[in-house]
N, CA, C and O atoms as CSV, one atom per row, in Angstrom:
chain,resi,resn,atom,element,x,y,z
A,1,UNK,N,N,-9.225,14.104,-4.088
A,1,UNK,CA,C,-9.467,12.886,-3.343
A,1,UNK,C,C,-9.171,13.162,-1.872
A,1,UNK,O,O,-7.971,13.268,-1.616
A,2,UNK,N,N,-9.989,13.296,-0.891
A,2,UNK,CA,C,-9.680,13.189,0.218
A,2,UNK,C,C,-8.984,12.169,0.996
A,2,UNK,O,O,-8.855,11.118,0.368
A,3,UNK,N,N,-8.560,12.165,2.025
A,3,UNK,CA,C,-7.487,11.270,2.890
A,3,UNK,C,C,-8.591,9.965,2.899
A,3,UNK,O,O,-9.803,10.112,3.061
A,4,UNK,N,N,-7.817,8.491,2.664
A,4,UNK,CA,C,-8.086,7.082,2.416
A,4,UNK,C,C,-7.581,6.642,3.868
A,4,UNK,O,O,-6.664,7.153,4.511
A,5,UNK,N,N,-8.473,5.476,4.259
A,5,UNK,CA,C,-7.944,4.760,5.325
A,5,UNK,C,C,-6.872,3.232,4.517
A,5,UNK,O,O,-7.175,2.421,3.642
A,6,UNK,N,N,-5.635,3.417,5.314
A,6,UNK,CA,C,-4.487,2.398,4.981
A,6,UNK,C,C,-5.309,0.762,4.657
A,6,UNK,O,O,-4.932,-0.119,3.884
A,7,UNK,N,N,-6.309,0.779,5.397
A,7,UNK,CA,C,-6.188,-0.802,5.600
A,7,UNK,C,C,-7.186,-0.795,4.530
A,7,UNK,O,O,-7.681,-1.909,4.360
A,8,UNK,N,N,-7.581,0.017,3.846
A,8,UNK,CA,C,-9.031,-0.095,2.611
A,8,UNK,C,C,-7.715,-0.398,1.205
A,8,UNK,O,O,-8.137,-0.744,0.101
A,9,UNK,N,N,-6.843,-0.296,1.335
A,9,UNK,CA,C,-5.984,-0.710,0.292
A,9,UNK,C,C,-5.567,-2.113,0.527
A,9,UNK,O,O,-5.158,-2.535,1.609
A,10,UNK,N,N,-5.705,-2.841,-0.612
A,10,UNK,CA,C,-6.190,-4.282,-0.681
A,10,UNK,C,C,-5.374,-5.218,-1.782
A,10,UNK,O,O,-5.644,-5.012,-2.965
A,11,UNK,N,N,-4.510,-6.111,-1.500
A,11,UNK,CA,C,-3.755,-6.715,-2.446
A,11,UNK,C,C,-4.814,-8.296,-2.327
A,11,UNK,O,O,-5.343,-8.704,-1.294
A,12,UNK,N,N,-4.879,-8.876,-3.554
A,12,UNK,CA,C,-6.000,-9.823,-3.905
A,12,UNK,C,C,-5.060,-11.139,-4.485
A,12,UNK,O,O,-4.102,-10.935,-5.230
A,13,UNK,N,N,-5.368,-12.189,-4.149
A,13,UNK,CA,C,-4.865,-13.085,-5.346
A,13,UNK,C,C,-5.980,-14.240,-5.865
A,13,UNK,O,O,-6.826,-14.842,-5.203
A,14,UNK,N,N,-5.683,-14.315,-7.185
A,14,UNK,CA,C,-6.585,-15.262,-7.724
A,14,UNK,C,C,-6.671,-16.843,-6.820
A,14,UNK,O,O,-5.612,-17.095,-6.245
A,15,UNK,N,N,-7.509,-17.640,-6.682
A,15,UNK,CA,C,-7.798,-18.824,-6.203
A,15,UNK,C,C,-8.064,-19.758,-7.141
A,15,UNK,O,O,-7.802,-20.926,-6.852
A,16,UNK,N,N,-8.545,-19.501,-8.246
A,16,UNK,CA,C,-8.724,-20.527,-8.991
A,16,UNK,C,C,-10.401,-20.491,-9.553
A,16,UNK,O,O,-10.801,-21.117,-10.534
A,17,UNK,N,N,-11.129,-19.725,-8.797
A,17,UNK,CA,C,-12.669,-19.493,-9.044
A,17,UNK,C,C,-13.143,-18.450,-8.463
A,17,UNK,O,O,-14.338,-18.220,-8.280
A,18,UNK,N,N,-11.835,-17.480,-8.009
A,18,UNK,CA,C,-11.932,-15.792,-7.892
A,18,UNK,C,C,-10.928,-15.061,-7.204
A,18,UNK,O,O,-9.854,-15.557,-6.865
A,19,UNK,N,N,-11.218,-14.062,-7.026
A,19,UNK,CA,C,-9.956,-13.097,-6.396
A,19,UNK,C,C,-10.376,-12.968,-4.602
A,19,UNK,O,O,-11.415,-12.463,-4.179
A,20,UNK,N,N,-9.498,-13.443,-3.928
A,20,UNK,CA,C,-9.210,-13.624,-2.532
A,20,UNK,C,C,-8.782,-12.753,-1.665
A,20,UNK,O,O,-7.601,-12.843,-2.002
A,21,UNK,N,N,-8.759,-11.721,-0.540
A,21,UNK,CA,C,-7.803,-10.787,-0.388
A,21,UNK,C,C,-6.926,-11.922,0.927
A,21,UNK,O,O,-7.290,-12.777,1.735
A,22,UNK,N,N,-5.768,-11.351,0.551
A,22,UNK,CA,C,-4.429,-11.878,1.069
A,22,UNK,C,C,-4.455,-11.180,2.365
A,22,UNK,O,O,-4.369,-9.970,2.573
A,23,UNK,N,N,-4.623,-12.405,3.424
A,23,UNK,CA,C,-5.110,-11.845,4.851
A,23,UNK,C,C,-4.301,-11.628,5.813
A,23,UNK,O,O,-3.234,-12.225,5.675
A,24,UNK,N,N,-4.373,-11.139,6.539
A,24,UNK,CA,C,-3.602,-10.597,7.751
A,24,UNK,C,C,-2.065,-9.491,7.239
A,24,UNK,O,O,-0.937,-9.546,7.730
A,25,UNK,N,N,-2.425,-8.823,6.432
A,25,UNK,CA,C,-1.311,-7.250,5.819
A,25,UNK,C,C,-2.076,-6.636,6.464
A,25,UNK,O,O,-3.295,-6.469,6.507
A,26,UNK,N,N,-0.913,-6.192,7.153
A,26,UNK,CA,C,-0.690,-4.653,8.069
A,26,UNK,C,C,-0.472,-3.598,7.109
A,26,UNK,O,O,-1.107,-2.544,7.062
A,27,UNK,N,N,0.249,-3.870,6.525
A,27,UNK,CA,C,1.134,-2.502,5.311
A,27,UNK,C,C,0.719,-3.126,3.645
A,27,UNK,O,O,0.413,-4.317,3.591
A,28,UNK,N,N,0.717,-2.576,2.755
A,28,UNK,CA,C,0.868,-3.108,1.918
A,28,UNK,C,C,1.527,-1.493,0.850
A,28,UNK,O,O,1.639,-0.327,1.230
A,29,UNK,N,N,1.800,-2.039,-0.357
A,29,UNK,CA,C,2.670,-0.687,-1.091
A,29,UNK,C,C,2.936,-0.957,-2.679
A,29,UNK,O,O,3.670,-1.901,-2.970
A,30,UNK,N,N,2.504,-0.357,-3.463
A,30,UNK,CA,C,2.469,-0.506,-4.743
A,30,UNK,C,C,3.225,0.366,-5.869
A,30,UNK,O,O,2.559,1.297,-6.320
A,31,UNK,N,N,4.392,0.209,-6.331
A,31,UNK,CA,C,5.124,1.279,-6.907
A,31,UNK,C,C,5.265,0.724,-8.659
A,31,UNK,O,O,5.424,-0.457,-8.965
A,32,UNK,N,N,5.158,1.940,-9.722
A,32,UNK,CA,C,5.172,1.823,-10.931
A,32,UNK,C,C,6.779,2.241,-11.115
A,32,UNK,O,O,7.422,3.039,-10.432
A,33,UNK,N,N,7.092,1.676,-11.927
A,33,UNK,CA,C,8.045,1.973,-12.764
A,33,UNK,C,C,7.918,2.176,-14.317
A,33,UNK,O,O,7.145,1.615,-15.092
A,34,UNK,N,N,8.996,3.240,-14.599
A,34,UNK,CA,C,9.607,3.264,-16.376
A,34,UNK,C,C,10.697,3.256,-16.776
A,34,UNK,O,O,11.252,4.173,-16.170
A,35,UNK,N,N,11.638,2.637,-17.657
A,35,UNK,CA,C,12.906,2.499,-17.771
A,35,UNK,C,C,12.723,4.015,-19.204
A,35,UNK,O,O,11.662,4.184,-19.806
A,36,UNK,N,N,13.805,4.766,-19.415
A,36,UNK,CA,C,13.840,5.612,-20.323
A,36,UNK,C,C,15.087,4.877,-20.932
A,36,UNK,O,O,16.027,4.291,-20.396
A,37,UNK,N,N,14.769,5.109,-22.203
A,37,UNK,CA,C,15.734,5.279,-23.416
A,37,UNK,C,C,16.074,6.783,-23.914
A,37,UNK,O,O,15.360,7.725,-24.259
A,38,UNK,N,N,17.326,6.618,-23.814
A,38,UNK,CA,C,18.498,8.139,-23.730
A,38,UNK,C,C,18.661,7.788,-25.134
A,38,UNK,O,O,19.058,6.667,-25.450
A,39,UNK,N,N,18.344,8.791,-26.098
A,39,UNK,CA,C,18.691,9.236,-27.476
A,39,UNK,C,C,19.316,10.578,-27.585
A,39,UNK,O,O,19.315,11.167,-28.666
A,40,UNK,N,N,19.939,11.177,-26.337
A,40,UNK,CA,C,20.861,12.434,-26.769
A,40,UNK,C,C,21.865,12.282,-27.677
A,40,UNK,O,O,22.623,11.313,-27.695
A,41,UNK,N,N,21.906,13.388,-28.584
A,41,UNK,CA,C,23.451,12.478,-29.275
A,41,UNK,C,C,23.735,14.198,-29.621
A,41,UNK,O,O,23.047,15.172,-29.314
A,42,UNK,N,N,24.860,14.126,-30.279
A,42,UNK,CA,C,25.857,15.784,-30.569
A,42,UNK,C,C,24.893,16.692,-30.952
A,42,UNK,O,O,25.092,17.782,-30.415
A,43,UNK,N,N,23.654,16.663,-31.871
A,43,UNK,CA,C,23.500,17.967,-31.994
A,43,UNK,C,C,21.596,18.096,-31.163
A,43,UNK,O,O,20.603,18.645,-31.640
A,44,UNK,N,N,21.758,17.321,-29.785
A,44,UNK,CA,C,20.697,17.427,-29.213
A,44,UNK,C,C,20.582,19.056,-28.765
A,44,UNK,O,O,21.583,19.548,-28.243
A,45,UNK,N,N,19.803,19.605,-28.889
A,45,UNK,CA,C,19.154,20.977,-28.224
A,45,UNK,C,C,20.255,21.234,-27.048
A,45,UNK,O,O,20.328,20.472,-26.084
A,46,UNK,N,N,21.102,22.366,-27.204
A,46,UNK,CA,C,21.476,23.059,-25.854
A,46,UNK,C,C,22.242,21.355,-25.127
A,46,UNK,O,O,22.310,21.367,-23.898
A,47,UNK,N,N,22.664,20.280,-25.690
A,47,UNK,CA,C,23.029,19.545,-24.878
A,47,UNK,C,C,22.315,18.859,-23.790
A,47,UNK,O,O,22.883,18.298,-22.853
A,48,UNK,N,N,20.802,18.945,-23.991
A,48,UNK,CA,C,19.823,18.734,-23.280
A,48,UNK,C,C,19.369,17.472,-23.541
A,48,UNK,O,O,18.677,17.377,-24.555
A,49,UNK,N,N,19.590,16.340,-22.826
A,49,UNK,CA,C,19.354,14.974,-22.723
A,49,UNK,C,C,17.514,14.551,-23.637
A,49,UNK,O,O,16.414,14.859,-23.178
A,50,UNK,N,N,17.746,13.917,-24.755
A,50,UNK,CA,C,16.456,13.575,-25.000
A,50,UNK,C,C,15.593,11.983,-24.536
A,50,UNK,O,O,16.176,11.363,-23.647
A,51,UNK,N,N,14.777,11.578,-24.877
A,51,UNK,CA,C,14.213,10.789,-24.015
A,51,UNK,C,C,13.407,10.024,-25.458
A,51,UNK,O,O,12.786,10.731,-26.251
A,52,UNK,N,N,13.514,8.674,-25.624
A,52,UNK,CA,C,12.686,7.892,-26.699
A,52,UNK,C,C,11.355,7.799,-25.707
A,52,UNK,O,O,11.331,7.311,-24.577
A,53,UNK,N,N,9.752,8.675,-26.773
A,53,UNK,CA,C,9.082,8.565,-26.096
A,53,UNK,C,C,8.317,7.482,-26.938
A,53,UNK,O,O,8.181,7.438,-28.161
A,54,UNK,N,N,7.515,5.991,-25.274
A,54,UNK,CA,C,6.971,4.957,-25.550
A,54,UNK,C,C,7.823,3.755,-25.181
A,54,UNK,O,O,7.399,2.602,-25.105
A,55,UNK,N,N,9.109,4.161,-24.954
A,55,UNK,CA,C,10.187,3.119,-25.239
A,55,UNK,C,C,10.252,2.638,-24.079
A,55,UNK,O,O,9.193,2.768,-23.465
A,56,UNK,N,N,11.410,1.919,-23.284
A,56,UNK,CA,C,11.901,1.123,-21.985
A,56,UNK,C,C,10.910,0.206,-21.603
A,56,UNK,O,O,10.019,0.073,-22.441
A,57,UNK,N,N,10.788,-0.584,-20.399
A,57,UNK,CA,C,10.430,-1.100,-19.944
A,57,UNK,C,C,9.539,-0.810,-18.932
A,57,UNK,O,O,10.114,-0.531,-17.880
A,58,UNK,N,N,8.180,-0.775,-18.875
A,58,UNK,CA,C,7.535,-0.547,-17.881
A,58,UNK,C,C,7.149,-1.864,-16.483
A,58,UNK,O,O,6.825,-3.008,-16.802
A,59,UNK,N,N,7.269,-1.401,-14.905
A,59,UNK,CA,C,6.709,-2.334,-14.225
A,59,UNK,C,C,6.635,-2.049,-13.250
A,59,UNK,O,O,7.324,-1.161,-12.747
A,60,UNK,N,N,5.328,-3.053,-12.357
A,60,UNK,CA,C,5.272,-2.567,-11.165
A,60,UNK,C,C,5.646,-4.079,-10.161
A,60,UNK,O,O,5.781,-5.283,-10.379
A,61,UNK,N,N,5.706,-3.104,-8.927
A,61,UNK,CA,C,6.039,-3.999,-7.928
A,61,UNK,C,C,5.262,-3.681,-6.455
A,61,UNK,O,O,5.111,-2.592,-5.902
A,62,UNK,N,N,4.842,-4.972,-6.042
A,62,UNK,CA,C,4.388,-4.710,-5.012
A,62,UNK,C,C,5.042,-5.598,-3.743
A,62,UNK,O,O,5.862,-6.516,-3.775
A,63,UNK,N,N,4.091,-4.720,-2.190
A,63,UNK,CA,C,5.223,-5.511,-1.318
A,63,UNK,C,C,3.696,-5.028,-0.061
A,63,UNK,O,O,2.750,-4.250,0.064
A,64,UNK,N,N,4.510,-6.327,0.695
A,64,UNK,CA,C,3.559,-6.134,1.853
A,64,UNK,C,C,3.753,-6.815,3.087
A,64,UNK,O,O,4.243,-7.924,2.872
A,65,UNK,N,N,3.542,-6.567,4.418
A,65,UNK,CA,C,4.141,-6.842,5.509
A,65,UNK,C,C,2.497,-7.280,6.581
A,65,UNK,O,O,1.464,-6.629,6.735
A,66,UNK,N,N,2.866,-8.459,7.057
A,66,UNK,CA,C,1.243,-8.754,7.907
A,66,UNK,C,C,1.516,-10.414,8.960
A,66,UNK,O,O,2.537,-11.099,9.023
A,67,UNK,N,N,0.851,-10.516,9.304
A,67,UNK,CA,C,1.161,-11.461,10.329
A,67,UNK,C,C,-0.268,-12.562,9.657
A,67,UNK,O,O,-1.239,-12.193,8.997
A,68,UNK,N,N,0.127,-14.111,10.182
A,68,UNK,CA,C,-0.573,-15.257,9.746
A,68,UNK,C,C,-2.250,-15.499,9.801
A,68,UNK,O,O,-2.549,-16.384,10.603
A,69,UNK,N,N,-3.043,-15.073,9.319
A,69,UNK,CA,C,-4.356,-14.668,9.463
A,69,UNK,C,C,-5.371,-15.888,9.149
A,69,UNK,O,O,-6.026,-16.465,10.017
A,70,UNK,N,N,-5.389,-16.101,8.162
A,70,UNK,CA,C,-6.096,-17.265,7.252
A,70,UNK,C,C,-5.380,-17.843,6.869
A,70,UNK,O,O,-4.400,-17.393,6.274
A,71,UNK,N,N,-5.711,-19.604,7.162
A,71,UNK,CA,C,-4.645,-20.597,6.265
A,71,UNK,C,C,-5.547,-20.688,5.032
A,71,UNK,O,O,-6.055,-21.789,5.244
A,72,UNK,N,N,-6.014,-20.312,4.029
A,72,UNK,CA,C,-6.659,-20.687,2.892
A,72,UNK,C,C,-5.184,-19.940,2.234
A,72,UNK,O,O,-4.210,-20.525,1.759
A,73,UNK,N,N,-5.404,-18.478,2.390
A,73,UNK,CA,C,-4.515,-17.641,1.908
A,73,UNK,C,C,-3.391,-17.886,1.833
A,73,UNK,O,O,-2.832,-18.171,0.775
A,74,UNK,N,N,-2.754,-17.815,3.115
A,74,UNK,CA,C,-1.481,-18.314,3.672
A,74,UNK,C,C,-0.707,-19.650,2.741
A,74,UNK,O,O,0.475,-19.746,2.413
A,75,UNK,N,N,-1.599,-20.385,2.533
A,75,UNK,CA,C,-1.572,-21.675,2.040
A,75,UNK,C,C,-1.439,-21.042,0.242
A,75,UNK,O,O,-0.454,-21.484,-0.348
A,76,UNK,N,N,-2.001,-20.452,-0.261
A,76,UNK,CA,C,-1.974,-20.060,-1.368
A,76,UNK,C,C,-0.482,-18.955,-1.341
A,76,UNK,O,O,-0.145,-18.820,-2.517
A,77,UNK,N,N,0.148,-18.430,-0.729
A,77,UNK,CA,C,0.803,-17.504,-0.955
A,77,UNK,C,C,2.384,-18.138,-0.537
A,77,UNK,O,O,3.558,-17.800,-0.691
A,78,UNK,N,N,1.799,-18.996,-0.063
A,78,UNK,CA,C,3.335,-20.008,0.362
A,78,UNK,C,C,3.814,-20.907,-1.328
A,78,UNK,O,O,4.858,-21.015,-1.971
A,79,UNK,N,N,2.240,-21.446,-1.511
A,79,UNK,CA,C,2.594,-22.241,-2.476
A,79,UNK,C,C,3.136,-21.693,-3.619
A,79,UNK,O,O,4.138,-22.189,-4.133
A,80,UNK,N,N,2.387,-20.381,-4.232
A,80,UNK,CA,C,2.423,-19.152,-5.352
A,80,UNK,C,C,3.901,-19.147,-5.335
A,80,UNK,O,O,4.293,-19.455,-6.460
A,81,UNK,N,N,5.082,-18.880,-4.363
A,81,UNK,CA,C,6.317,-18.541,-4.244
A,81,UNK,C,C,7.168,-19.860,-4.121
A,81,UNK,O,O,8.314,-19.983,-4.553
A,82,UNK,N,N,6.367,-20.924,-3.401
A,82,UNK,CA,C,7.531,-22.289,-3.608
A,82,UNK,C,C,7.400,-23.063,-4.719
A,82,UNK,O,O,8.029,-24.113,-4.851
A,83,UNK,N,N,6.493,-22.561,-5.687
A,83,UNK,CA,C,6.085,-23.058,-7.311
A,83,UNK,C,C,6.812,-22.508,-8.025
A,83,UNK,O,O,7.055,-23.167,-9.036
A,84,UNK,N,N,7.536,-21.095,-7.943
A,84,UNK,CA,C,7.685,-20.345,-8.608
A,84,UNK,C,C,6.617,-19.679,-9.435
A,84,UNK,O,O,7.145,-18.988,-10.306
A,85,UNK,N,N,5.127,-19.638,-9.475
A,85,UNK,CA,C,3.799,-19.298,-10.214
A,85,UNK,C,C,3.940,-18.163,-10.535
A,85,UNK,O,O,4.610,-17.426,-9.810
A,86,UNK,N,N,3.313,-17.644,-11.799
A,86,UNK,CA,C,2.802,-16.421,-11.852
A,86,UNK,C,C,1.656,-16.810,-11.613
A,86,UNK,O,O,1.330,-17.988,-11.757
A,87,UNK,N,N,0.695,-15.703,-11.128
A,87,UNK,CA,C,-0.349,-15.818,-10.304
A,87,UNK,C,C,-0.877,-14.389,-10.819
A,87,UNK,O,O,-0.074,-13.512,-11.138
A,88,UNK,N,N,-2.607,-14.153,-10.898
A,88,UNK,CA,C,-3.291,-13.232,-11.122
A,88,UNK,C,C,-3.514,-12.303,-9.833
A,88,UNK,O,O,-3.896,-12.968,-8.870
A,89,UNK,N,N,-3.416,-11.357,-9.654
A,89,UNK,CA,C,-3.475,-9.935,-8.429
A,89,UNK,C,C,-4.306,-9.264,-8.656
A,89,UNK,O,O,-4.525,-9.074,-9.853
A,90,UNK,N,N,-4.907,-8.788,-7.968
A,90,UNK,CA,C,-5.286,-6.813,-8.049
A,90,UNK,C,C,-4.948,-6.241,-6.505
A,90,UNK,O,O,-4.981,-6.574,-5.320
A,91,UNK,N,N,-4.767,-5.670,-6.965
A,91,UNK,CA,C,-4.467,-4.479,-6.064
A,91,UNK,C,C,-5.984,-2.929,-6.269
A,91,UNK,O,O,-6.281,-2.294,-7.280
A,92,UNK,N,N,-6.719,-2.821,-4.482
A,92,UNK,CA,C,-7.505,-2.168,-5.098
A,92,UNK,C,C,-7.295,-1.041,-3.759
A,92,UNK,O,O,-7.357,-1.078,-2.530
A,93,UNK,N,N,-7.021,-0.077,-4.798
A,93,UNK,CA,C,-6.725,0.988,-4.461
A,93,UNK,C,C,-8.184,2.197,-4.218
A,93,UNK,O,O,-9.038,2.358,-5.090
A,94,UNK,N,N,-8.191,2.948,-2.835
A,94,UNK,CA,C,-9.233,3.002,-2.277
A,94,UNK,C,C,-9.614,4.515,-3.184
A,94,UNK,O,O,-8.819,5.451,-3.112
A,95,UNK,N,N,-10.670,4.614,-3.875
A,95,UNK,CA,C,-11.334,6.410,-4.599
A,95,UNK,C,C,-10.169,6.269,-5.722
A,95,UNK,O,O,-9.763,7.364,-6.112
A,96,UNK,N,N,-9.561,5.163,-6.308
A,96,UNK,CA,C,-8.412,5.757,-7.407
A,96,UNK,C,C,-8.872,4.432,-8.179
A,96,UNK,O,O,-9.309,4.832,-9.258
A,97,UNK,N,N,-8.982,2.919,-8.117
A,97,UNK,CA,C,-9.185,1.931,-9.153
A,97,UNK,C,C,-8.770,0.760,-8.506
A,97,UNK,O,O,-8.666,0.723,-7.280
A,98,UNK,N,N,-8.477,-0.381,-9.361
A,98,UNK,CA,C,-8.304,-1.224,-9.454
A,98,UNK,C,C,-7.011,-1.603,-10.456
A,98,UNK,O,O,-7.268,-1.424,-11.646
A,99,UNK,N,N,-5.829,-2.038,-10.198
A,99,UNK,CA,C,-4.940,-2.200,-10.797
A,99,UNK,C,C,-5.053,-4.353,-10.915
A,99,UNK,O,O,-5.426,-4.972,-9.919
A,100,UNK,N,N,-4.803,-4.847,-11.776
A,100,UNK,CA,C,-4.703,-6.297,-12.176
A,100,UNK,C,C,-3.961,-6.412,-13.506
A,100,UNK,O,O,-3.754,-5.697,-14.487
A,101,UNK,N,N,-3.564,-8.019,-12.956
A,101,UNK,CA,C,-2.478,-8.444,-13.651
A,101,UNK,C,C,-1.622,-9.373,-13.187
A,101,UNK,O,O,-1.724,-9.510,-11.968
A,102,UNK,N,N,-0.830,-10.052,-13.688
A,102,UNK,CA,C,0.334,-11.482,-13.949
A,102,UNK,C,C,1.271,-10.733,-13.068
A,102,UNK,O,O,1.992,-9.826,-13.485
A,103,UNK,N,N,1.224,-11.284,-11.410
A,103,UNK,CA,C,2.500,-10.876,-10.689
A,103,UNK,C,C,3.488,-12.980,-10.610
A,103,UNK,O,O,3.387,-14.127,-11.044
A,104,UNK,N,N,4.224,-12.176,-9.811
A,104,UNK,CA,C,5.160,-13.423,-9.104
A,104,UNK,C,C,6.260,-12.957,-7.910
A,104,UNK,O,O,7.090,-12.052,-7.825
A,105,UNK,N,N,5.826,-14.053,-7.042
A,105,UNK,CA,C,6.219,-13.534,-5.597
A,105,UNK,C,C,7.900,-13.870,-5.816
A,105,UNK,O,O,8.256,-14.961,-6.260
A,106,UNK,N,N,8.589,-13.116,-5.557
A,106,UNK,CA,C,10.090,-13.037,-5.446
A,106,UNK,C,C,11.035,-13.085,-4.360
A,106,UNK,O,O,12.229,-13.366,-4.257
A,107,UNK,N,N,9.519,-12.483,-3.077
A,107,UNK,CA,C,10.829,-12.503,-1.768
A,107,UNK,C,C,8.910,-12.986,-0.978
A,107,UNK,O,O,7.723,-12.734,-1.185
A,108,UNK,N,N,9.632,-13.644,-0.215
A,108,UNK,CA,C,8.605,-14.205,1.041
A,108,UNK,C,C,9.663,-14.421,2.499
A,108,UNK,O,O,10.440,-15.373,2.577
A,109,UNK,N,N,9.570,-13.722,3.223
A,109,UNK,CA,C,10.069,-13.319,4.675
A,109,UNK,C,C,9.143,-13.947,5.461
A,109,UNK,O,O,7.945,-14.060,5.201
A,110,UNK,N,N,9.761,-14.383,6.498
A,110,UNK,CA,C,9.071,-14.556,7.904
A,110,UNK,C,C,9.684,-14.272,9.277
A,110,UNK,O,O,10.805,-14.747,9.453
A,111,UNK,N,N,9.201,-13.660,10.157
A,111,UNK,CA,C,10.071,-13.078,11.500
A,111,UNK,C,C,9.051,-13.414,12.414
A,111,UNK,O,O,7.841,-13.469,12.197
A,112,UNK,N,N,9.990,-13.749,14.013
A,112,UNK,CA,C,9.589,-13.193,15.193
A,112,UNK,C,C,9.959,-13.277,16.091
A,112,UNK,O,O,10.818,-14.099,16.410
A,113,UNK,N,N,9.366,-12.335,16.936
A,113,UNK,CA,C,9.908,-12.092,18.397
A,113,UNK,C,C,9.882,-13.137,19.689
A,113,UNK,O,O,8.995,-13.976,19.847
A,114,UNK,N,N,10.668,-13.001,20.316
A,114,UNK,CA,C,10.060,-13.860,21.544
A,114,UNK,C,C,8.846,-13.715,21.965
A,114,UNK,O,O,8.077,-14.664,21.818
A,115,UNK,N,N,8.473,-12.733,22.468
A,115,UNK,CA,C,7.843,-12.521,23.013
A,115,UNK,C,C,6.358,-11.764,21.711
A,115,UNK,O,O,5.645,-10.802,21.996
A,116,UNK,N,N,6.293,-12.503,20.484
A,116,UNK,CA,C,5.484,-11.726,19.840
A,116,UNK,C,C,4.802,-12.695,18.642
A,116,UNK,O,O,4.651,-13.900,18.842
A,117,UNK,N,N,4.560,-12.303,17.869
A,117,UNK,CA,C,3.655,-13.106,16.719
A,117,UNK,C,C,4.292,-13.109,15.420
A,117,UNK,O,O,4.779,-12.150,14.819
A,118,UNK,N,N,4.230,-14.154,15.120
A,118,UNK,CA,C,5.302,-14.526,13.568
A,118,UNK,C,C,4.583,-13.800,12.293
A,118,UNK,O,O,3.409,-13.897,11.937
A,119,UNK,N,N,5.564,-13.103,11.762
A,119,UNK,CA,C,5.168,-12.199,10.744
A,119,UNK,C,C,5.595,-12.433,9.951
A,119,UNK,O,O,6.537,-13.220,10.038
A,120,UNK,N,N,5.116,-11.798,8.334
A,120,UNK,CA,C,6.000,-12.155,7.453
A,120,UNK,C,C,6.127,-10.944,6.177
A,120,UNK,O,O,5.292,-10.069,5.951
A,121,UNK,N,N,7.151,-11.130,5.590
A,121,UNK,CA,C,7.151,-9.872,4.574
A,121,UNK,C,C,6.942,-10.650,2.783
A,121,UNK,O,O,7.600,-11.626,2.422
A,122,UNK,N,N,5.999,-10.006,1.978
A,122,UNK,CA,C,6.375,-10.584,0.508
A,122,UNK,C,C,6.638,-9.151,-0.154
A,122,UNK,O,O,6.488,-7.982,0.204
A,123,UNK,N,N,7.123,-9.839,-1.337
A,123,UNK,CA,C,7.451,-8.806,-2.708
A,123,UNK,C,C,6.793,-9.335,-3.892
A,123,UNK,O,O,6.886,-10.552,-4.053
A,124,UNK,N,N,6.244,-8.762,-4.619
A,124,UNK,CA,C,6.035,-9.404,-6.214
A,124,UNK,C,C,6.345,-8.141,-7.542
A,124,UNK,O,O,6.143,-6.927,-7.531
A,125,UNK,N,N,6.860,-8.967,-8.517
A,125,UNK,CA,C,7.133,-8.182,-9.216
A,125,UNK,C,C,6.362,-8.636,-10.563
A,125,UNK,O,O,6.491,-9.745,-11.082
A,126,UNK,N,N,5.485,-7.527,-11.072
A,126,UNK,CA,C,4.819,-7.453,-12.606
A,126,UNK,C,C,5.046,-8.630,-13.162
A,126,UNK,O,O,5.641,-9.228,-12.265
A,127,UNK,N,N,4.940,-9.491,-14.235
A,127,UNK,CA,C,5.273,-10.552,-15.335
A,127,UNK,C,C,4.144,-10.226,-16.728
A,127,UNK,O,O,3.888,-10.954,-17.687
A,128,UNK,N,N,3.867,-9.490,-16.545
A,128,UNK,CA,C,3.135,-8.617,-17.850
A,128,UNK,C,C,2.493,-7.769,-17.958
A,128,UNK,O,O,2.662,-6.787,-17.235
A,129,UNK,N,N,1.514,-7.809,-18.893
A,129,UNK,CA,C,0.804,-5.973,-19.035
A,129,UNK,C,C,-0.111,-6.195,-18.159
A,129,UNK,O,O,-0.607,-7.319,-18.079
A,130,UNK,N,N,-0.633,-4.847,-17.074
A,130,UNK,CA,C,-1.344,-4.804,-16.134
A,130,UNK,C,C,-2.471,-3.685,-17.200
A,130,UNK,O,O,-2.319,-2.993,-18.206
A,131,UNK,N,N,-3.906,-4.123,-16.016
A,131,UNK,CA,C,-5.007,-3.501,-16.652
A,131,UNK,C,C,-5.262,-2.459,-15.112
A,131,UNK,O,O,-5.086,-2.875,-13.967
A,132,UNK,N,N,-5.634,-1.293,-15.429
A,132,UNK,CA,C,-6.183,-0.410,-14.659
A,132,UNK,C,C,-7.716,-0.119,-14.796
A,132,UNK,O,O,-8.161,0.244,-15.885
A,133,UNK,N,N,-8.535,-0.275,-13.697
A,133,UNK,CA,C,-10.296,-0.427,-13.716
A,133,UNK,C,C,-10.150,1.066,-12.870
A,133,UNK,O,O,-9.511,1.026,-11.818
A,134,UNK,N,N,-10.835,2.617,-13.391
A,134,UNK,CA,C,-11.014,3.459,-11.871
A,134,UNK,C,C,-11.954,3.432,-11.774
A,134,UNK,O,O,-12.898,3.033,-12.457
A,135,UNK,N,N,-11.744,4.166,-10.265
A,135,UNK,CA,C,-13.344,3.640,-9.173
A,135,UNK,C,C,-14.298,4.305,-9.429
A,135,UNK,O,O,-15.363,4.108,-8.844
């Protein structure tokens, strides 16, 4: 895969009669997780830690940093987090797929400068099984 331009990576949220991209992100960042289950016990190999494979908890989280762009969005991403909602996402990731699925916003930030433009930071974290589409 050759080098991707930053801003072609795209966090989306459902509207109600389709997927929207969430406007004005500067940054955005998408990380998987796996929780392991430790089954070493006395007569594991050489004392060599084993691993339950299939097991723990899988999830992802996303996060993203951008200044006030569109009130449609804005308006949707305020509400998504002062509802407490789970809310439908994709995240589309540029020559690699499409990741979707049941997020919920957890942290919603807002900053600014004197002399500058009010920004704001979110987080969302997974709330179930995500589907992967590649490109």
């Amino acid at each position: 895969m050759a080098a991707q331009k930053g801003k072609d990576l795209l966090l989306k949220i459902h509207d109600g009669t389709g997927y929207v991209t969430v406007a004005g992100l500067r940054s955005r960042r998408i990380a998987f997780n796996a929780e392991t289950v430790d089954v070493t016990h006395a007569e594991s190999a050489g004392r060599w830690r084993e691993l339950l494979e299939g097991a723990g908890v899988k999830r992802a989280a996303i996060a993203g940093r951008g200044l006030f762009k569109d009130e449609a969005t804005d308006a949707l991403v305020r509400s998504a987090f002062f509802d407490g909602a789970v809310k439908n996402y994709q995240v589309m990731i540029p020559d690699f797929g499409t990741v979707a699925g049941a997020f919920q916003i957890v942290s919603l930030e807002f900053a600014g400068e004197h002399n500058g433009e009010v920004t704001y930071e979110l987080s969302l974290e997974s709330a179930g099984a995500l589907s992967f589409a590649g490109a």
